[in-house]
C-alpha atoms as a printed R data frame, in Angstrom:
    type eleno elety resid chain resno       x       y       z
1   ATOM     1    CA   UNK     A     1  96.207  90.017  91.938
2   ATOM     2    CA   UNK     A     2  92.833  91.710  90.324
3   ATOM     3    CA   UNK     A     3  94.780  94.871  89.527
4   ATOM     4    CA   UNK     A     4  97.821  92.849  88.242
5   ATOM     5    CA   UNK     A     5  95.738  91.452  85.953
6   ATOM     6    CA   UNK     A     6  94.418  94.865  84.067
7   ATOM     7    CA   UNK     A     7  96.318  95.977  81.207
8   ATOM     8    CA   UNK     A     8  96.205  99.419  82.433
9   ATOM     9    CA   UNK     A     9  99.277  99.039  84.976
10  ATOM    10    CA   UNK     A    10  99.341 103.016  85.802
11  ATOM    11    CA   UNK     A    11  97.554 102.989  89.313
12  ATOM    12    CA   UNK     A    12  98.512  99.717  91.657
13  ATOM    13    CA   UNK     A    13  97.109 100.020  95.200
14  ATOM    14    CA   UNK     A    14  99.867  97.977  97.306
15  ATOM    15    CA   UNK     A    15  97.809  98.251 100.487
16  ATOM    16    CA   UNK     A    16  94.371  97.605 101.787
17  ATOM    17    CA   UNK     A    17  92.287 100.874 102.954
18  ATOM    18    CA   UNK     A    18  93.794 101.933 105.767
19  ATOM    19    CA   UNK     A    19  91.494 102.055 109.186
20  ATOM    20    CA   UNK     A    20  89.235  99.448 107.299
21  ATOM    21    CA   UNK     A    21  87.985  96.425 109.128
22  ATOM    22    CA   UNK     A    22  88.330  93.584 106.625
23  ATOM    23    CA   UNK     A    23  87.149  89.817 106.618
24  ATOM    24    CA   UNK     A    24  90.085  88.394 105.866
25  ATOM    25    CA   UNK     A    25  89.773  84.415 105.577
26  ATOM    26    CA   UNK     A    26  87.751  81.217 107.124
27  ATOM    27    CA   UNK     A    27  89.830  78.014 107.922
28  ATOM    28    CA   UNK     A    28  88.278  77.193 111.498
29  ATOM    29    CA   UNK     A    29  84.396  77.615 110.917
30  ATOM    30    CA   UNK     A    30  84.415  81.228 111.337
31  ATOM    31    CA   UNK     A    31  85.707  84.455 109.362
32  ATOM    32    CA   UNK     A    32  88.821  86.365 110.577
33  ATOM    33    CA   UNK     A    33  88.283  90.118 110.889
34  ATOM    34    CA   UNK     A    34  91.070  92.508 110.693
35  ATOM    35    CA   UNK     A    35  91.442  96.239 111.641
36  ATOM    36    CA   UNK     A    36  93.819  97.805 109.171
37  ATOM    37    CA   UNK     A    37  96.470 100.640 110.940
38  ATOM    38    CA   UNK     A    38  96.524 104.207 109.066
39  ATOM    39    CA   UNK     A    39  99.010 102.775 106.576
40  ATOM    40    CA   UNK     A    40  96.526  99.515 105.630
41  ATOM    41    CA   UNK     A    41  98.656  97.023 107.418
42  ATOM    42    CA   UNK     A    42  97.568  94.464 110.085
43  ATOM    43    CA   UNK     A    43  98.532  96.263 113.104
44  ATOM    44    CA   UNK     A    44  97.016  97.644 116.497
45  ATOM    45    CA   UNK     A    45  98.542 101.070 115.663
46  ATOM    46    CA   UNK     A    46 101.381 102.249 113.471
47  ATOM    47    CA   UNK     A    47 105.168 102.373 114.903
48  ATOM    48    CA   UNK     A    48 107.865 104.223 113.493
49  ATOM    49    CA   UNK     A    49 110.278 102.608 115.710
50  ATOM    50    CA   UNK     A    50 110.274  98.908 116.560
51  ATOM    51    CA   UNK     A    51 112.721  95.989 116.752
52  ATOM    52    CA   UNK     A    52 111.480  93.485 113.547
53  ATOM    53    CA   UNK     A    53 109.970  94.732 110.311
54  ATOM    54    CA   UNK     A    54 107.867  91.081 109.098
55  ATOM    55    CA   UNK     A    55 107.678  91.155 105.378
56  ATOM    56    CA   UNK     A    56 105.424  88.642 103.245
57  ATOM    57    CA   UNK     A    57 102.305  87.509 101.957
58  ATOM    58    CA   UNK     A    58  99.163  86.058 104.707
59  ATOM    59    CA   UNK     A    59 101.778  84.276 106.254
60  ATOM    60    CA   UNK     A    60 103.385  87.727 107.735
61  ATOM    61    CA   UNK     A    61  99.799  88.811 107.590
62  ATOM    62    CA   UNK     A    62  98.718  86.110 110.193
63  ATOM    63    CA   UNK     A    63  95.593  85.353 108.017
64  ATOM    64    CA   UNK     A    64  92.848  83.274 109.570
65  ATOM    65    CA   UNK     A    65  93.978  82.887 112.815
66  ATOM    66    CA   UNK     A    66  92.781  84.468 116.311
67  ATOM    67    CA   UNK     A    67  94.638  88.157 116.309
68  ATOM    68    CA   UNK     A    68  96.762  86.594 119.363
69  ATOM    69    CA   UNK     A    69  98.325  84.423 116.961
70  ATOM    70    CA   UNK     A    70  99.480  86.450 114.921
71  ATOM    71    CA   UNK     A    71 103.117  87.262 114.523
72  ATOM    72    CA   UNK     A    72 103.551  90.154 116.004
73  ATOM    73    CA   UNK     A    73 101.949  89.392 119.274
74  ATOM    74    CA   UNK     A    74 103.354  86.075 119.410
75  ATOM    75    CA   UNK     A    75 106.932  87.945 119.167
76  ATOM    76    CA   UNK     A    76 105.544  90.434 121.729
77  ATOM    77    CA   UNK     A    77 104.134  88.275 123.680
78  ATOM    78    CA   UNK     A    78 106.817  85.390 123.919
79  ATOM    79    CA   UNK     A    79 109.616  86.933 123.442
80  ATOM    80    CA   UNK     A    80 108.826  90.698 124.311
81  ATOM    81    CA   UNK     A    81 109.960  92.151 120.568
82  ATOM    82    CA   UNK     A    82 108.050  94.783 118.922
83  ATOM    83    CA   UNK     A    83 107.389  94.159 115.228
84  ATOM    84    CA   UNK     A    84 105.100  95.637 112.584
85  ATOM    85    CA   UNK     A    85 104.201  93.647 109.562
86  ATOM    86    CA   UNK     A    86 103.838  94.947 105.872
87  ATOM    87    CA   UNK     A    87 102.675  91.737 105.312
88  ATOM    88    CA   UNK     A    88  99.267  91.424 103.129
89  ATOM    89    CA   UNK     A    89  97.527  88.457 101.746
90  ATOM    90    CA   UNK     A    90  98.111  87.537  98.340
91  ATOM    91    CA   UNK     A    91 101.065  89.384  97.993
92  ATOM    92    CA   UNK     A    92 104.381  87.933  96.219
93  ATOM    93    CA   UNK     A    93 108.211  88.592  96.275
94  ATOM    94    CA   UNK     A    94 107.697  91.518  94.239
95  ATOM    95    CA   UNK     A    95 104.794  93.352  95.957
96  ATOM    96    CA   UNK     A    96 105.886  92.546  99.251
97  ATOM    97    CA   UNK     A    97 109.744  94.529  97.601
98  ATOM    98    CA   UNK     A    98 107.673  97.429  97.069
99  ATOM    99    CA   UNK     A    99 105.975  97.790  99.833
100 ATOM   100    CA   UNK     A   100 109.183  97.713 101.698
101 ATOM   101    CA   UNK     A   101 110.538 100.665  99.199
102 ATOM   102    CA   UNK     A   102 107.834 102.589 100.353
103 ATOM   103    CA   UNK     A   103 107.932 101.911 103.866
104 ATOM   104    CA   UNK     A   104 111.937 102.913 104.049
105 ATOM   105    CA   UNK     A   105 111.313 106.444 104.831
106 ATOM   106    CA   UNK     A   106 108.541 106.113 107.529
107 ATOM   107    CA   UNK     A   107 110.249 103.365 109.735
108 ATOM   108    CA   UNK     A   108 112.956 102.632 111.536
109 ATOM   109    CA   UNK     A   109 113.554  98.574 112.824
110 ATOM   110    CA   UNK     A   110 116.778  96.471 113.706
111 ATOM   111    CA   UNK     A   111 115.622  92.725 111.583
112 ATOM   112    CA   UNK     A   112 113.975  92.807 108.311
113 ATOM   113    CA   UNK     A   113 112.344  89.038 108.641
114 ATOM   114    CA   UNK     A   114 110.660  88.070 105.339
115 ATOM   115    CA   UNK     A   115 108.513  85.267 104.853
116 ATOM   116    CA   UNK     A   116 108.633  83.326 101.703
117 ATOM   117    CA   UNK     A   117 105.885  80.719 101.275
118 ATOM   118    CA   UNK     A   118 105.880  78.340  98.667
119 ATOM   119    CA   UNK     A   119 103.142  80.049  96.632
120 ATOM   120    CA   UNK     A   120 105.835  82.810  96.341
121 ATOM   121    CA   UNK     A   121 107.322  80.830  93.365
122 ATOM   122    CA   UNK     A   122 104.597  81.276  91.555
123 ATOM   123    CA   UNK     A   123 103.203  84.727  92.188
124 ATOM   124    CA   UNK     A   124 107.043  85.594  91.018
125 ATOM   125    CA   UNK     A   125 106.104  84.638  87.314
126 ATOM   126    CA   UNK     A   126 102.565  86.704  87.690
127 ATOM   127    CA   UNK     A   127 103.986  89.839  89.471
128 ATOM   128    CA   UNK     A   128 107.378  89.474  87.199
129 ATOM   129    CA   UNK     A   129 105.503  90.233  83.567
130 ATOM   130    CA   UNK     A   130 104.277  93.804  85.188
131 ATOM   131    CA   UNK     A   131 106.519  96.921  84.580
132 ATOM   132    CA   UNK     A   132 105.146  98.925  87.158
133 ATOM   133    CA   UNK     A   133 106.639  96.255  90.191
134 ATOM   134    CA   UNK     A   134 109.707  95.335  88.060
135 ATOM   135    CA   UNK     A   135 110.492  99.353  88.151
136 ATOM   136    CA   UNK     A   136 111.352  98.720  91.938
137 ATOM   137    CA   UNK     A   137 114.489  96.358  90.963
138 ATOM   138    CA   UNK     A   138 116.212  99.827  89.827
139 ATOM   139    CA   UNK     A   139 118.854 100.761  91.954
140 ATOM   140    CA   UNK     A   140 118.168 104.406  90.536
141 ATOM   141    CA   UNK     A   141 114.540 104.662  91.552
142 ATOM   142    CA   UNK     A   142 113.330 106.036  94.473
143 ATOM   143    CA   UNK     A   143 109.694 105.154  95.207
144 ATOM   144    CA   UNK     A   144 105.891 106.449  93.839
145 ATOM   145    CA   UNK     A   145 105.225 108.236  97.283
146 ATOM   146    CA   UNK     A   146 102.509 105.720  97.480
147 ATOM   147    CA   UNK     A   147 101.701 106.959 100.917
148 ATOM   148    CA   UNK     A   148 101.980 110.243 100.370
149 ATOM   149    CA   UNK     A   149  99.199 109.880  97.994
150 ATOM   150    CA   UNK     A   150  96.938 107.162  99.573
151 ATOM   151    CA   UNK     A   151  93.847 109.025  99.186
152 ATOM   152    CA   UNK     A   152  94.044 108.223  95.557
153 ATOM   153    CA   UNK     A   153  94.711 104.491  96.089
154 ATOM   154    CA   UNK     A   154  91.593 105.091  98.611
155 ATOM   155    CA   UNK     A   155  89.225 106.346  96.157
156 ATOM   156    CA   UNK     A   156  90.302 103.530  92.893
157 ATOM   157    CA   UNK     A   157  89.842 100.784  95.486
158 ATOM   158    CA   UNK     A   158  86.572 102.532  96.281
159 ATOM   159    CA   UNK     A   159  85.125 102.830  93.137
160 ATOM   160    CA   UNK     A   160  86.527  99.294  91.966
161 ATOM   161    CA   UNK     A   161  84.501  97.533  94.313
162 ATOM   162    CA   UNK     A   162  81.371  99.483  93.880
163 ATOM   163    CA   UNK     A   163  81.586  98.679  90.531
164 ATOM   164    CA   UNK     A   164  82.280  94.955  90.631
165 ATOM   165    CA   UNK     A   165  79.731  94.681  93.980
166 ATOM   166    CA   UNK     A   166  77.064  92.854  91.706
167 ATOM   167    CA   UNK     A   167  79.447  90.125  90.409
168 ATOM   168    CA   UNK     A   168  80.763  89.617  93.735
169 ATOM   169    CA   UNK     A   169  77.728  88.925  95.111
170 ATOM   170    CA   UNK     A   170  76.593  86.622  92.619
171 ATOM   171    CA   UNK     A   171  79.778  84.449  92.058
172 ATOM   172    CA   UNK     A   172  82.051  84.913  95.194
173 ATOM   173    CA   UNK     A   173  81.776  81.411  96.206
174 ATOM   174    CA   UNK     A   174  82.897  80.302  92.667
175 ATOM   175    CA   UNK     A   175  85.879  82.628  92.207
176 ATOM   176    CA   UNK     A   176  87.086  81.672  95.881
177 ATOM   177    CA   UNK     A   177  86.965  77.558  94.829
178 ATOM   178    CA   UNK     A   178  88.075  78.003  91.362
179 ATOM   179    CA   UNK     A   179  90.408  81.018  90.999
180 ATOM   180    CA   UNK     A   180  91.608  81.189  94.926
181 ATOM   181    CA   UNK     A   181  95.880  80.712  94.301
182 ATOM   182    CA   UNK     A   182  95.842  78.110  96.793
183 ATOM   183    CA   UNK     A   183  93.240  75.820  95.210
184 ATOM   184    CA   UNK     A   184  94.607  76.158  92.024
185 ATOM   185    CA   UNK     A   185  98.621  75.434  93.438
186 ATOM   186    CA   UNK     A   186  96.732  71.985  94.955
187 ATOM   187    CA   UNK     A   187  95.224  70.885  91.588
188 ATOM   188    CA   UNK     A   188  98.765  71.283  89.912
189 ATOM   189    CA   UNK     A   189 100.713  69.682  92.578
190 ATOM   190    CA   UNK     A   190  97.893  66.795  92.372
191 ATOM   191    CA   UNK     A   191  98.698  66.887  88.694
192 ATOM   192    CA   UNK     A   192 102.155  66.904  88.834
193 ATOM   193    CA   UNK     A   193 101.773  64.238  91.496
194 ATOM   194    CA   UNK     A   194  99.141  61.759  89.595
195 ATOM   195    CA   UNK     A   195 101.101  62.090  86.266
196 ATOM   196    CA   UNK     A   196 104.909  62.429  87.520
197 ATOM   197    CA   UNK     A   197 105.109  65.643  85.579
198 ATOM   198    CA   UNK     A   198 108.238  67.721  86.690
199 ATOM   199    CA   UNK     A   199 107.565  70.666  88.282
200 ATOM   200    CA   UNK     A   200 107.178  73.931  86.185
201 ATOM   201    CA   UNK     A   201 109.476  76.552  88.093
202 ATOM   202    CA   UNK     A   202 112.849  77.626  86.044
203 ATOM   203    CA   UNK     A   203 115.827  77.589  88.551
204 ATOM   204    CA   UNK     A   204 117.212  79.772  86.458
205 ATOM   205    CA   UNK     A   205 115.017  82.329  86.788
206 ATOM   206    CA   UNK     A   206 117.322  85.398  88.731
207 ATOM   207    CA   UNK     A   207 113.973  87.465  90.029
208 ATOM   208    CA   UNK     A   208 114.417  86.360  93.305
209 ATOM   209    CA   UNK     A   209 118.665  86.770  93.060
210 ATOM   210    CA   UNK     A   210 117.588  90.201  91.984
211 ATOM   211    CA   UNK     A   211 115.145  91.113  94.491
212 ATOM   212    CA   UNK     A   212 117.453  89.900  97.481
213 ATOM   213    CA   UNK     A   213 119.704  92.146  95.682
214 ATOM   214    CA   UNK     A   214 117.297  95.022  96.122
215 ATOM   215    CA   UNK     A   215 116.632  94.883  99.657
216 ATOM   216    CA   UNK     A   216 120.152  94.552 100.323
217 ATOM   217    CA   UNK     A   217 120.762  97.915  98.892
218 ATOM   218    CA   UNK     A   218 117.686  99.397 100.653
219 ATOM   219    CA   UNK     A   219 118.673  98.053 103.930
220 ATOM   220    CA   UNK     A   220 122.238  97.992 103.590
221 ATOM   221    CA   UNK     A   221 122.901  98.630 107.749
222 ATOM   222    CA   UNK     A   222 119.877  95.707 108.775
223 ATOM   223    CA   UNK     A   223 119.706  92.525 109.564
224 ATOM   224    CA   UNK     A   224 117.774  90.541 106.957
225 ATOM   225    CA   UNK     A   225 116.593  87.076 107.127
226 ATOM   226    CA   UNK     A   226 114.715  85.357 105.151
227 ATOM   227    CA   UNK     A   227 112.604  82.453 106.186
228 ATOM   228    CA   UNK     A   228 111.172  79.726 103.845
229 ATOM   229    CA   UNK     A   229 107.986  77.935 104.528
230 ATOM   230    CA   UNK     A   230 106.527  74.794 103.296
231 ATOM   231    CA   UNK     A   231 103.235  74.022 101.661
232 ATOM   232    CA   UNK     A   232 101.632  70.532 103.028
233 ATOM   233    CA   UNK     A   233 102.726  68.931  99.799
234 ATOM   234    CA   UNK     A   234 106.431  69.327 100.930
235 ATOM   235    CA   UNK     A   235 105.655  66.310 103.024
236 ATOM   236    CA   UNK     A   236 103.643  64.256 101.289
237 ATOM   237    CA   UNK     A   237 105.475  63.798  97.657
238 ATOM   238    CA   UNK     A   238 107.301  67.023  96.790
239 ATOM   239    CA   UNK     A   239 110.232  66.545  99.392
240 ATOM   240    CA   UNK     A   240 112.931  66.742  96.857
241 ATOM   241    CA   UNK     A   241 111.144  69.808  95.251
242 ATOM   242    CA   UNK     A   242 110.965  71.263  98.455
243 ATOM   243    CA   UNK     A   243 114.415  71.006  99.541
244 ATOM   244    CA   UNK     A   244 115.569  72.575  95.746
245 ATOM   245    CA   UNK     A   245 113.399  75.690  96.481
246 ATOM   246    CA   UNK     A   246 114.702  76.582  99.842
247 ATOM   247    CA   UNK     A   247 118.696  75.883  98.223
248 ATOM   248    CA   UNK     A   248 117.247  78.098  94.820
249 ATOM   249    CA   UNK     A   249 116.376  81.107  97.725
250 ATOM   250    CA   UNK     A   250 119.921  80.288  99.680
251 ATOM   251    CA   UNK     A   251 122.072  80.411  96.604
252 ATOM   252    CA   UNK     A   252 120.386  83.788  95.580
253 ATOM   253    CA   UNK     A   253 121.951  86.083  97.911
254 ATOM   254    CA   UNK     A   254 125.289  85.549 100.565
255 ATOM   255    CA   UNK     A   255 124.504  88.198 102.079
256 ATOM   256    CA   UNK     A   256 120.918  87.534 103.759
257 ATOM   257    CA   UNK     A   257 120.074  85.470 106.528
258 ATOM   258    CA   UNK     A   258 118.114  81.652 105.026
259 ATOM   259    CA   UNK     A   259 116.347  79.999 107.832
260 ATOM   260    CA   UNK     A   260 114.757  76.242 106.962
261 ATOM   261    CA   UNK     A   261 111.637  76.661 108.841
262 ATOM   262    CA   UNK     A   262 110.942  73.302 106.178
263 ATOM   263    CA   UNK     A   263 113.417  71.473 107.951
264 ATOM   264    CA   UNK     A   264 112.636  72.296 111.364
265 ATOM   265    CA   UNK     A   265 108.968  70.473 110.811
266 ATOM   266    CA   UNK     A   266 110.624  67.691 109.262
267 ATOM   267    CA   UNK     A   267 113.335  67.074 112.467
268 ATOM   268    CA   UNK     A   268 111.470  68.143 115.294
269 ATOM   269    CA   UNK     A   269 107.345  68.195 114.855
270 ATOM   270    CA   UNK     A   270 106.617  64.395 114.900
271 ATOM   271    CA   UNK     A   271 102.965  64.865 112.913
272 ATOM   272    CA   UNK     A   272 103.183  67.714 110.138
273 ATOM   273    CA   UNK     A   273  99.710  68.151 110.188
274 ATOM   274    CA   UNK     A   274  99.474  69.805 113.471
275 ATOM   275    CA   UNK     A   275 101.338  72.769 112.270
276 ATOM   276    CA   UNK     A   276  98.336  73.758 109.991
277 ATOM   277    CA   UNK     A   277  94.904  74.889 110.364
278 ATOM   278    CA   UNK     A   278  93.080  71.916 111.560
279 ATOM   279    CA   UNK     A   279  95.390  69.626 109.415
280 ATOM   280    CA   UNK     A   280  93.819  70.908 105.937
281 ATOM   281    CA   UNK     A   281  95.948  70.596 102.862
282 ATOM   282    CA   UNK     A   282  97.459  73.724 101.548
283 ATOM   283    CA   UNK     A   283  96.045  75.608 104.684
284 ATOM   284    CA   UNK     A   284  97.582  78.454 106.766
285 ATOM   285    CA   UNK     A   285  99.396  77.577 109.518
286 ATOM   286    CA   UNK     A   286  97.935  76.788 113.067
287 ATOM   287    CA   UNK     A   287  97.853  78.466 116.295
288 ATOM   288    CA   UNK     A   288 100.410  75.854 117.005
289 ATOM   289    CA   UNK     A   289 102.151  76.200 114.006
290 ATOM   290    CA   UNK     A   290 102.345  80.497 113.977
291 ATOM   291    CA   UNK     A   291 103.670  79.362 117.465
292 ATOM   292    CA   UNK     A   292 106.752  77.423 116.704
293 ATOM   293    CA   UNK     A   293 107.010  79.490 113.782
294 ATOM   294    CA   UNK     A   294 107.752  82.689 116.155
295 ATOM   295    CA   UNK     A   295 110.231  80.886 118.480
296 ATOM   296    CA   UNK     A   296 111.993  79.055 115.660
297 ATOM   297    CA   UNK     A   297 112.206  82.301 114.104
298 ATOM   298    CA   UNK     A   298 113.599  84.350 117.898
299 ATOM   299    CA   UNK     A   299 115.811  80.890 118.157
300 ATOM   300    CA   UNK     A   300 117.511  82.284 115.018
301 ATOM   301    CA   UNK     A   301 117.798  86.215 115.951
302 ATOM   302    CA   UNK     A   302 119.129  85.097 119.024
303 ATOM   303    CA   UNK     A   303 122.185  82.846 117.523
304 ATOM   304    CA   UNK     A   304 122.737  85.677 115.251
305 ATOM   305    CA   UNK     A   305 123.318  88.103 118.275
């Protein structure tokens, strides 16, 4: 989001550094460490072959719980599938399209499982004003070999936090409360809330129709689901809102896969809260929650098969 931000749109690193260890985020008490795989994904090691390729933002990422939870060891562990995730925190519709443009030539994977969390709605309007992500809508273009050159990505992430280390330091805690997407999505929906104002998303905005249209075209011979998740405000006064987002995302493509994990919370998990880190508002989910997420998710693949 820091890069997305700079005017100067030539150099975009879509990864992490690979073989970094990372604190990634604290919902529990404690900060969650990750060990980046040579690519700068969340994963043990790299695999060229497995059976699900997770796509999305922290969600995919499995951000801020214990590495057990995550989603691919849950689906290894449960329901003995091999995934690798290209998921990374922060990212939205159209970084998480790119980074599975770049990925197309290095693996090979029988699901393409992409998980859209509500913050995705807005990180479409940030990530849809820059020309170097909207270049990846082309049908005509092929990729920027971003792997092939990661040692440059390497060296601008390098030097950009060596050179912001100071300000970091001295206003961290401020950025993370003030500027942190989730903090700012609960003051809005408070807003929107307090003053009945309607939400701000256009319906008729065709980025995701045209993204869905993207991956189809990469992935032509895959199955590709994609599965919706639902803020904490979903169930405490943006219901209808909630149900128009996940029917916006269903009505963009007949050819992918929409699962309702939205719906499944609603029917079958009696207290909402449980499903999220320690019931916090606008919080990742649980251990619990990652849980049922998985098997919902395997549920699915399996009635599809």
């Amino acid at each position: 989001r820091e890069f997305l931000k700079k005017k100067d749109e030539k150099l975009i690193p879509l990864t992490p550094m690979p073989e970094t260890e990372y604190v990634s985020c604290n919902e529990y008490g404690e900060w969650k460490k990750i060990k980046t795989d040579r690519l700068g994904f969340n994963n043990e090691i790299f695999k060229k072959k497995f059976d699900v390729l997770i796509v999305g933002d922290s969600f995919a990422e499995g951000s801020c719980v214990q590495n057990s939870f995550e989603p691919t060891k849950l689906f290894k562990n449960h329901s003995n599938i091999n995934a690798y995730s290209i998921g990374i925190s922060g990212n939205g519709p159209f970084l998480s399209l790119a980074l599975a443009h770049e990925v197309k030539d290095l693996v090979d994977f029988d699901y393409l499982v992409w998980l859209i969390y509500d913050n995705d709605f807005y990180d479409i309007k940030l990530e849809s004003k820059s020309d170097y992500l909207k270049k990846y809508l082309d049908k005509n273009f092929e990729n920027n070999n971003y792997f092939l050159n990661q040692d440059k990505f390497i060296k601008y992430q390098k030097n950009y936090i060596n050179k912001n280390l100071n300000s970091f330091k001295t206003g961290y805690s401020i950025k993370e409360s003030l500027l942190e997407l989730k903090a700012i999505i609960y003051k809005i929906n408070k807003i929107f809330a307090d003053r009945k104002i309607k939400e701000s998303y256009d319906y008729n905005d065709k980025n995701f129709q045209k993204i869905f249209q993207k991956i189809n075209f990469l992935y032509p011979d895959k199955k590709i689901f994609v599965v919706y998740l639902p803020e904490t405000s979903c169930f405490e006064f943006r219901a209808k809102e909630c149900d128009k987002r996940f029917l916006h995302l269903k009505n963009s493509s007949s050819k992918i896969n929409f699962i309702n994990f939205y719906e499944f919370i609603k029917n079958e998990i009696e207290d909402y809260k449980i499903m999220y880190a320690l019931g916090q508002k606008n919080s990742h989910f649980s251990e619990y929650g990652y849980t049922r997420l998985i098997k919902f998710i395997d549920h699915e693949l399996s009635i599809e098969n």
